[in-house]
C-alpha positions as CSV (number, residue, x, y, z in Angstrom):
1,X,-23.4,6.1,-11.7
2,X,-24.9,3.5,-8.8
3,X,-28.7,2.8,-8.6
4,X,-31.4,1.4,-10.6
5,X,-31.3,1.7,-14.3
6,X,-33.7,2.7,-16.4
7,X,-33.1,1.3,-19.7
8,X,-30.2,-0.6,-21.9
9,X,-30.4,-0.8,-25.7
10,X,-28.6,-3.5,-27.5
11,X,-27.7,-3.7,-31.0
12,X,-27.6,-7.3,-32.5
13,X,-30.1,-10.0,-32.1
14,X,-27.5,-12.6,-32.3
15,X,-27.0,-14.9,-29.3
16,X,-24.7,-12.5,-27.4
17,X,-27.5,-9.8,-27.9
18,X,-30.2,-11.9,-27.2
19,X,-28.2,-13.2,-23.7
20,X,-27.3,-10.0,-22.6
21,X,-31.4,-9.1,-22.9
22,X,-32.5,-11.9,-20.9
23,X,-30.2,-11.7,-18.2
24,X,-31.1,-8.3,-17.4
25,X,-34.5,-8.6,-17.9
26,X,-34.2,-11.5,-15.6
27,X,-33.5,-8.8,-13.1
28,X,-36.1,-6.6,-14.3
29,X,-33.8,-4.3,-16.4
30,X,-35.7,-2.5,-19.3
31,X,-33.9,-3.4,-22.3
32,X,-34.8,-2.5,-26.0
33,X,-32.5,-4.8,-28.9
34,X,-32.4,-3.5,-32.5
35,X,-32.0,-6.0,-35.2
36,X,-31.3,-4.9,-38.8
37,X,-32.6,-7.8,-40.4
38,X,-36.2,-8.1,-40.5
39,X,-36.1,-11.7,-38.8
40,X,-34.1,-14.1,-36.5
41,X,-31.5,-15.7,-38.8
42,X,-32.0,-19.3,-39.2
43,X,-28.3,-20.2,-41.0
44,X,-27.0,-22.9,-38.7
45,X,-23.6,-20.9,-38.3
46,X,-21.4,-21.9,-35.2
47,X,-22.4,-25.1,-33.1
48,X,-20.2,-26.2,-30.6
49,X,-20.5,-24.5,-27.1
50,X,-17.0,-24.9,-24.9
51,X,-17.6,-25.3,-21.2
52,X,-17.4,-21.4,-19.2
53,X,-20.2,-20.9,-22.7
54,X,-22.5,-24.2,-21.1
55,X,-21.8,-22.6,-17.7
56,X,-23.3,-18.8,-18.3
57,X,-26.0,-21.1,-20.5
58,X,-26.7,-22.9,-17.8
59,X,-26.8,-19.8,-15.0
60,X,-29.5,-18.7,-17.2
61,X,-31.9,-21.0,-17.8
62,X,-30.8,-21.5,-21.3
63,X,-29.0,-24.9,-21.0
64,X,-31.8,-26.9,-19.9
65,X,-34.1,-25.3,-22.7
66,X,-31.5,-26.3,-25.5
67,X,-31.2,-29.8,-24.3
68,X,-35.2,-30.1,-25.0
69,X,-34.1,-30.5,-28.9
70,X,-33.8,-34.0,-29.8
71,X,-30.5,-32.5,-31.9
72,X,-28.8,-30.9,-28.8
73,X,-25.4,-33.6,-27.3
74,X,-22.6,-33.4,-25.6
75,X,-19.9,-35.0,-27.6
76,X,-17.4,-37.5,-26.5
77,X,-13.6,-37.5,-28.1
78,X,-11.9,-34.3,-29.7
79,X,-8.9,-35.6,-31.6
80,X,-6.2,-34.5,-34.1
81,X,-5.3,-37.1,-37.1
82,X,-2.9,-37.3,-40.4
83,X,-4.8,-37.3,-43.5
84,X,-4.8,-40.9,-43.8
85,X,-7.1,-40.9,-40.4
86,X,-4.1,-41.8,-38.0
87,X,-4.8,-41.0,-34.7
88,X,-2.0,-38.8,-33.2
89,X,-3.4,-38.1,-30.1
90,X,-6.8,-36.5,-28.2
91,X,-9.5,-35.7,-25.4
92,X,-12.1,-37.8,-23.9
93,X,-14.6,-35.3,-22.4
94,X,-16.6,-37.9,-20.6
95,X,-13.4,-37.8,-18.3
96,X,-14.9,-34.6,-16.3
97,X,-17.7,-37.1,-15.5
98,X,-15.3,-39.3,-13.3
99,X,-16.5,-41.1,-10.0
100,X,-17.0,-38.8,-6.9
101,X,-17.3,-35.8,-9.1
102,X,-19.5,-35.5,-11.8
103,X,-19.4,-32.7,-14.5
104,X,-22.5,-31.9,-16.4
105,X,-21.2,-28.8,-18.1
106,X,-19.2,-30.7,-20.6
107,X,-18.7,-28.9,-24.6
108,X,-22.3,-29.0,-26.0
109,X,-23.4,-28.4,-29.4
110,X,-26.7,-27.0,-31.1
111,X,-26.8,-25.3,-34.2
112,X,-26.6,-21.7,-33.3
113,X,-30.2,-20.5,-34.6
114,X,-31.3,-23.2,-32.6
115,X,-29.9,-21.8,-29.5
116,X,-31.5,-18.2,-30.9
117,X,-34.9,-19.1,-31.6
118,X,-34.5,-20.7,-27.5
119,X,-33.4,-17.3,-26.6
120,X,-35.3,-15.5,-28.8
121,X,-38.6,-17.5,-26.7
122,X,-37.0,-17.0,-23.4
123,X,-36.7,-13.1,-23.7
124,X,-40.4,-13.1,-25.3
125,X,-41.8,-13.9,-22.0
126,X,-40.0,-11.6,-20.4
127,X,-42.3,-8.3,-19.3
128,X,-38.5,-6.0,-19.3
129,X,-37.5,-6.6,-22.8
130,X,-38.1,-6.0,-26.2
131,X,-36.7,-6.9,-29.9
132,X,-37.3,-4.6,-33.1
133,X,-36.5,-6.6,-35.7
134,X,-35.6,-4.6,-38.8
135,X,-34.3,-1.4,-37.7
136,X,-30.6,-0.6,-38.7
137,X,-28.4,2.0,-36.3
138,X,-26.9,4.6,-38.1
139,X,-23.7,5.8,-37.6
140,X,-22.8,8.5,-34.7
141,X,-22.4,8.8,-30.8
142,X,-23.9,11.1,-28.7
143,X,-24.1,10.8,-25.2
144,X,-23.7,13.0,-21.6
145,X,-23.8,12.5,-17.9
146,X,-26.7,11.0,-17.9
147,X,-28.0,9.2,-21.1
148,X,-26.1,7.7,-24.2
149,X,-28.4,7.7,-27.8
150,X,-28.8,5.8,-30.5
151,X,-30.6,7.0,-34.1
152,X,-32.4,3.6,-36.0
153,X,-34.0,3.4,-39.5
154,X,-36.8,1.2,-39.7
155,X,-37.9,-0.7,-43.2
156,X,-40.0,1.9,-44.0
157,X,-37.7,4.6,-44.2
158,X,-38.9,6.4,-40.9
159,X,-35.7,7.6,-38.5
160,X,-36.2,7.4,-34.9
161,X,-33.7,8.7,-31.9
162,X,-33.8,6.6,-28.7
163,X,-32.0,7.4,-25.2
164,X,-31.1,4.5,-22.6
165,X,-28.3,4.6,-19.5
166,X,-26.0,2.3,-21.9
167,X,-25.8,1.0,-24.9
168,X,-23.9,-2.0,-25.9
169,X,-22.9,-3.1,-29.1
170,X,-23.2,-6.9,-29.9
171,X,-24.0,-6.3,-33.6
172,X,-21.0,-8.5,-34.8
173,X,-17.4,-8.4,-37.0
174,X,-18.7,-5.3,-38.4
175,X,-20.2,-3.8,-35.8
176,X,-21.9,-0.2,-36.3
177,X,-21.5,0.7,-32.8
178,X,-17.3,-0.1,-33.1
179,X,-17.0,1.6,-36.3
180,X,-18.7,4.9,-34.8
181,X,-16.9,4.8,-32.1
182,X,-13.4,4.1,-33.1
183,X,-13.5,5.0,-37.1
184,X,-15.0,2.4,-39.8
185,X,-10.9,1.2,-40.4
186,X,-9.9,0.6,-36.7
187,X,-10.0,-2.8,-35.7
188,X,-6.1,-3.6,-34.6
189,X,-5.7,-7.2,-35.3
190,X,-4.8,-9.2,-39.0
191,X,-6.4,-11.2,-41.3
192,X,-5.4,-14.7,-41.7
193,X,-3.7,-15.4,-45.4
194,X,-5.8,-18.5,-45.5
195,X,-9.8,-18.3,-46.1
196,X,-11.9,-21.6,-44.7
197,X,-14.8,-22.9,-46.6
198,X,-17.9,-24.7,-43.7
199,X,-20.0,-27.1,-44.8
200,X,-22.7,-28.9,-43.4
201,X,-22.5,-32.6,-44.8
202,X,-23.8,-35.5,-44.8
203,X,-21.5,-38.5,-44.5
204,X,-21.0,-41.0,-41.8
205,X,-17.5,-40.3,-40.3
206,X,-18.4,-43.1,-37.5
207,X,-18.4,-46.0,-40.0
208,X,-14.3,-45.5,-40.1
209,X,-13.9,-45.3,-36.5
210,X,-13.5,-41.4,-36.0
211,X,-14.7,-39.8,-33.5
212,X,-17.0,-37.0,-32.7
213,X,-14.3,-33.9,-33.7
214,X,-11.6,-35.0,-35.4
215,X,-8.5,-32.2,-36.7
216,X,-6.5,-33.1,-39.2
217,X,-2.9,-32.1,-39.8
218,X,-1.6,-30.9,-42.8
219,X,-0.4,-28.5,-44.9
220,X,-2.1,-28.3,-48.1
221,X,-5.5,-30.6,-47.1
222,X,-6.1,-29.6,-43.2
223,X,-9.9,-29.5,-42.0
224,X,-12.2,-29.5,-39.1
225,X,-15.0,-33.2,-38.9
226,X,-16.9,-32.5,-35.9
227,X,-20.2,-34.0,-35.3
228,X,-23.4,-31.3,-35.7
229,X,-26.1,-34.1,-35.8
230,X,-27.6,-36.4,-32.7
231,X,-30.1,-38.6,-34.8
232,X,-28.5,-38.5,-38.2
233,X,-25.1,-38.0,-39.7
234,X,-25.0,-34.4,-40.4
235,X,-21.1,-33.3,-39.9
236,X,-19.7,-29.8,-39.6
237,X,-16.3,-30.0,-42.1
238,X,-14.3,-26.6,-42.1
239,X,-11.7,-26.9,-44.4
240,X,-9.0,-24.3,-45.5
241,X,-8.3,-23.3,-49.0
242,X,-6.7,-21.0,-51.1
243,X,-6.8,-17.6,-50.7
244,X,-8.7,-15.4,-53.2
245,X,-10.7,-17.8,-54.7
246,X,-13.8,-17.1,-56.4
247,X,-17.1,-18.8,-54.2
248,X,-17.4,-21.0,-58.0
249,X,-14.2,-21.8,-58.0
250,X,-14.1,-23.1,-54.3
251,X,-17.1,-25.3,-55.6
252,X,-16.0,-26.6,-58.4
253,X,-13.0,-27.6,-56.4
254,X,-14.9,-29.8,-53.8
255,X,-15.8,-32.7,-55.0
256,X,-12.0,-32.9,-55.5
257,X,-11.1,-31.8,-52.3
258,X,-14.0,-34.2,-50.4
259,X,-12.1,-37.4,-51.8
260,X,-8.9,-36.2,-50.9
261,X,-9.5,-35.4,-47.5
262,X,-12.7,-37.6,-46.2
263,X,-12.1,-41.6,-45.1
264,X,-13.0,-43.6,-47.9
265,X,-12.1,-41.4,-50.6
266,X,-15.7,-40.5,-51.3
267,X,-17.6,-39.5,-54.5
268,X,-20.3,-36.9,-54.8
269,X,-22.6,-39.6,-54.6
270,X,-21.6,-40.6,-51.5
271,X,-21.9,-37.8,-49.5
272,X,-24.4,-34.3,-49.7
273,X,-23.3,-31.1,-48.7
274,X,-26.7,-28.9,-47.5
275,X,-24.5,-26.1,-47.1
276,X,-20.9,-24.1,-47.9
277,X,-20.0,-20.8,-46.6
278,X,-16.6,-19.5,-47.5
279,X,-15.3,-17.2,-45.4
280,X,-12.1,-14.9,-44.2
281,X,-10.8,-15.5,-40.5
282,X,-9.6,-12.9,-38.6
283,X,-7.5,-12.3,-34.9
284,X,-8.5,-8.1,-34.2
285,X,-9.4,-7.0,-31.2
286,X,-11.0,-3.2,-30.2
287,X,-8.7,-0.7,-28.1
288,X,-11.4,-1.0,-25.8
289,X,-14.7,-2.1,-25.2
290,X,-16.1,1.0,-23.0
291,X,-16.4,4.2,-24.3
292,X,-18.7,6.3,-21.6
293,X,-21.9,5.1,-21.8
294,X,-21.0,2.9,-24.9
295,X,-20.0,-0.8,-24.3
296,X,-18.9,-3.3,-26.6
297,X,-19.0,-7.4,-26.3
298,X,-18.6,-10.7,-28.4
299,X,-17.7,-10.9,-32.0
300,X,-18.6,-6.7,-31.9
301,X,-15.6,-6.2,-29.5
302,X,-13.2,-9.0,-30.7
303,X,-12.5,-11.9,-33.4
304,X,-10.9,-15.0,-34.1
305,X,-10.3,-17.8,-35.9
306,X,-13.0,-20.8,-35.0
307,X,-10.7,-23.7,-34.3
308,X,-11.6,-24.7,-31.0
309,X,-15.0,-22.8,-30.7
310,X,-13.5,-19.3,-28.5
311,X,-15.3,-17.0,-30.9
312,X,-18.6,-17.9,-29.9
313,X,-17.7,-18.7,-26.2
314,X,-15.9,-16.0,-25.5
315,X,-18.6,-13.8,-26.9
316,X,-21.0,-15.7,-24.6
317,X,-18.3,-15.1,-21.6
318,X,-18.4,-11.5,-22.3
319,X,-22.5,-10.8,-22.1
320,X,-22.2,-13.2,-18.6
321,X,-19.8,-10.9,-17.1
322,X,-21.1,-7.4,-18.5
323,X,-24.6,-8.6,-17.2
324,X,-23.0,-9.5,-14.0
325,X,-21.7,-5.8,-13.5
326,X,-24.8,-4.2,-15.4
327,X,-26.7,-5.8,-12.7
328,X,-24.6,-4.8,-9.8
329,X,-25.1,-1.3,-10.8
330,X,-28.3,-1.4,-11.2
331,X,-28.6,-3.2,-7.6
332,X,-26.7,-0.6,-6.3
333,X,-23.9,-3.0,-5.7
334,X,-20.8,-1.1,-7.6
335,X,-20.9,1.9,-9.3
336,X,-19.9,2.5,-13.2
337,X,-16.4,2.0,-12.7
338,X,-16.5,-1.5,-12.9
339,X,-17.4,-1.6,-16.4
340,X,-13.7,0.0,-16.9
341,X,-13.0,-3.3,-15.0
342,X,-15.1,-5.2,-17.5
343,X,-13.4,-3.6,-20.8
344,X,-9.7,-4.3,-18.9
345,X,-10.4,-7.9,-18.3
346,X,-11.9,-8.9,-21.1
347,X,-8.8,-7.6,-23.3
348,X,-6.5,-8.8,-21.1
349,X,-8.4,-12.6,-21.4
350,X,-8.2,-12.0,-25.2
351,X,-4.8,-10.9,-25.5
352,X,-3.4,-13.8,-23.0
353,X,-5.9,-17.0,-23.3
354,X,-8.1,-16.6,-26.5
355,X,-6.3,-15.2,-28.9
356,X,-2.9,-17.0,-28.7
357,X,-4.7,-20.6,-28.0
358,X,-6.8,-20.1,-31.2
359,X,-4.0,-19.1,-33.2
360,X,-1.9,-21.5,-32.1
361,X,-5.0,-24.0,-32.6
362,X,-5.1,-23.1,-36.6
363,X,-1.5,-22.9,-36.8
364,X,-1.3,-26.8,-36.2
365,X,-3.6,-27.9,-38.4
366,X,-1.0,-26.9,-41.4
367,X,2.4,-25.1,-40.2
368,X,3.7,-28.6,-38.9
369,X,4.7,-31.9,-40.5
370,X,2.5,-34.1,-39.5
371,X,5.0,-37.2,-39.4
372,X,6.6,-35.2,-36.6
373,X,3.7,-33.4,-34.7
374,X,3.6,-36.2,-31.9
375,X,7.5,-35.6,-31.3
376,X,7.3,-31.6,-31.3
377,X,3.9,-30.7,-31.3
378,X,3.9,-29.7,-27.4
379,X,0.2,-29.4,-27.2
380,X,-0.4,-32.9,-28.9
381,X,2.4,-34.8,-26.9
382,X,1.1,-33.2,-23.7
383,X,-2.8,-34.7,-24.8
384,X,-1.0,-38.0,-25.3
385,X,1.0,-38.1,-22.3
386,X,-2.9,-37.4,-20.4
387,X,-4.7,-40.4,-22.4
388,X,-6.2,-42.7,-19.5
389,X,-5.2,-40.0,-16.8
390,X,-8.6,-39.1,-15.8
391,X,-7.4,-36.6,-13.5
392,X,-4.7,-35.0,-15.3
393,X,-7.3,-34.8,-18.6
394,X,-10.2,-33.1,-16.7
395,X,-7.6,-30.8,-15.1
396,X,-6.5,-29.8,-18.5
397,X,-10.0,-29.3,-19.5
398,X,-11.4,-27.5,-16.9
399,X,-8.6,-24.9,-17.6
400,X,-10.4,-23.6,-20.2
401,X,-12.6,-22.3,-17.3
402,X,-9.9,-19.6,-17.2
403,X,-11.6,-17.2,-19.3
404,X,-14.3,-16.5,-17.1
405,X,-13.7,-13.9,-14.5
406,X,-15.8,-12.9,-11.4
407,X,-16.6,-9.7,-12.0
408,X,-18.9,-9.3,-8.8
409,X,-15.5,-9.6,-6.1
410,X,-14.4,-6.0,-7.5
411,X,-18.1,-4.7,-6.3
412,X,-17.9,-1.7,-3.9
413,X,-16.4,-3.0,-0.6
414,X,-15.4,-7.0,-1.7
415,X,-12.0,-8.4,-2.0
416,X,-10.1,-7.7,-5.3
417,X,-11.5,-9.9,-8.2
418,X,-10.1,-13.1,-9.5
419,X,-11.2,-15.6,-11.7
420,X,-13.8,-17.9,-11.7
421,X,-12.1,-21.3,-12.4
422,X,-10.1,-20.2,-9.4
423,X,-13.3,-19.4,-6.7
424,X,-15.8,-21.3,-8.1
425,X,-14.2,-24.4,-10.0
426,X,-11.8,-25.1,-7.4
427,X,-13.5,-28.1,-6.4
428,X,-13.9,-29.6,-9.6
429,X,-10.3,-29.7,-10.1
């Protein structure tokens, strides 16, 4: 198919979903989202947003809307540390902002329905789109030459059928369209042995000198302190625990924990969690993420672990470049075989960048000594080697820019496609 389209349904109102939306409408796409819960969700969920996530932010409009809340930042130092808080070795982001080339698109972080109640206003005012909030898909495919459908149940009961040229799935880990397509069971990927339990808590990590994200190595006691708050200290800690625990028992076990593992070897009354969330982590990844006139992207397509924030920028990466090649067809620009190019590339970056770099990212928390990470811990020697190497430490952060991929160089009659830090990032490098 090449030419104008006439409609695109999306299932999820996440921020994949609600991304996807506005960059079409953007282009003046018709595009219909179904939402199954009756509102925007307001948990705060993920929060930090790597740097190919602040670009496709940024392409949109979306970035400079964030950075309007007073609690949207860009933070400094990511670091790893032993459990006593030795530093062992880190990143200064406020390296890509060296003289002679300045780098605005630096990690970001906003609580995630923040970001969605920006997007959610963004594709409000936009004439093309439309959410339904409250309206589950059923299960089933149906589709021909010309038209893919979807059937929705609203909160009343009532069962409607609706027709659009594609429909993409961005409704999550369990995603209806996935399951209907593929079987509710198939998902190839595992399930990591250890569970992690978030918390948003209050405690003031900066009074001991750590820094704005902070890893810490070890085996029984490894977490995540990573700054969520601009004006107060409100800290994301993402700890692992025990696998099987009861959500009681993983509270009752804490307090305990907090002391152990927190700088100053705090009481309850010295901190206060607003929020825990227990949770299993999983690396899976679908066969494919085009089936006819069914497309799948983010979190709905693929998963993994959150160390290092690729779940919710690659999901973000996938909507930029399935937009990009939704719009081309629509332009008249490249027909529909370049979404087989999308499905292709976006495995092939989750098979060789995202998956094994946020595996590898969990693995050191805990399957290392940490008296001996700096001497055979490749990754961590390599960030120590960089430490007051402005150049060397923006190169090696700028390579996450790898994971985006210019979709638009495969369009009918343009060179073969390559990636974007390649083309477009060149210059920063």
């Amino acid at each position: 198919m090449t030419g104008p389209l006439k409609k695109v349904i999306i299932v999820g109102a996440g921020p994949s979903g609600l991304l996807l939306a506005l960059r079409l409408a953007q282009q003046h796409i018709k595009v219909t989202i179904f939402e199954a819960t009756p509102a925007p969700s307001d948990q705060p969920r993920a929060t930090h947003y790597g740097i190919p996530a602040v670009w496709e932010l940024r392409r949109a409009g979306v970035l400079e809307e964030m950075r309007k809340d007073p609690e949207c930042f860009q933070f400094d130092v990511m670091c790893w540390r032993k459990l006593d808080g030795t530093y062992l070795s880190g990143m200064d982001t406020r390296d890509l902002n060296r003289p002679g080339k300045p780098y605005d698109d630096r990690i970001t972080v906003l609580t995630l329905n923040k970001v969605i109640k920006v997007l959610g206003e963004m594709v409000a005012k936009c004439e093309d789109a439309t959410v339904k909030y409250g309206y589950k898909v059923l299960a089933g495919v149906e589709q021909d030459e010309e038209k893919a459908w979807v059937t929705v149940q609203s909160q009343d009961g009532t069962v409607e059928k609706h027709w659009a040229d594609y429909i993409v799935g961005c409704d999550g880990a369990s995603s209806q369209i996935r399951r209907s397509l593929f079987g509710d069971m198939e998902f190839p990927g595992y399930t990591w042995d250890h569970q992690i339990v978030a918390t948003n808590t209050y405690y003031d990590f900066h009074k001991y000198g750590w820094e704005d994200s902070n890893f810490i190595v070890h085996p029984e006691h490894s977490f995540m302190a990573a700054r969520i708050g601009a004006t107060e200290p409100l800290w994301r800690v993402t700890y692992t625990e025990v696998n099987g625990l009861t959500n009681e028992e993983i509270l009752a076990r804490q307090a305990k924990k907090f002391e152990i593992m927190l700088p100053g070897h705090p009481k309850p009354g010295d901190y206060k969690v607003i929020l825990t969330s227990p949770y299993k982590i999983h690396q899976r990844c679908a066969t494919s993420f085009r089936v006819g006139r069914y497309l799948l992207a983010a979190d709905a397509a693929h998963l993994c672990n959150p160390f290092g924030g690729l779940g919710l920028t690659g999901g973000i990466v996938d909507v930029g470049g399935l937009a990009d090649c939704l719009i081309g067809i629509h332009q008249g620009k490249t027909s529909d075989k370049i979404l087989d190019e999308y499905s292709r590339v976006r495995i092939e970056k989750y098979k060789t960048i995202i998956d094994p770099i946020s595996s590898e990212n969990f693995r050191r928390l805990w399957d290392q000594d940490p008296e001996k990470a700096l001497e055979k811990d490749e990754f961590l020697k390599l960030l120590k080697n960089n430490e007051g190497n402005v150049e060397l430490s923006s190169q090696m952060q700028l390579g996450s820019l790898g994971i985006l991929h210019d979709f638009s160089a495969s369009f009918d009659g343009n060179k073969p496609a390559g990636s974007l830090s390649e083309k477009r990032f060149q210059s920063k490098l």
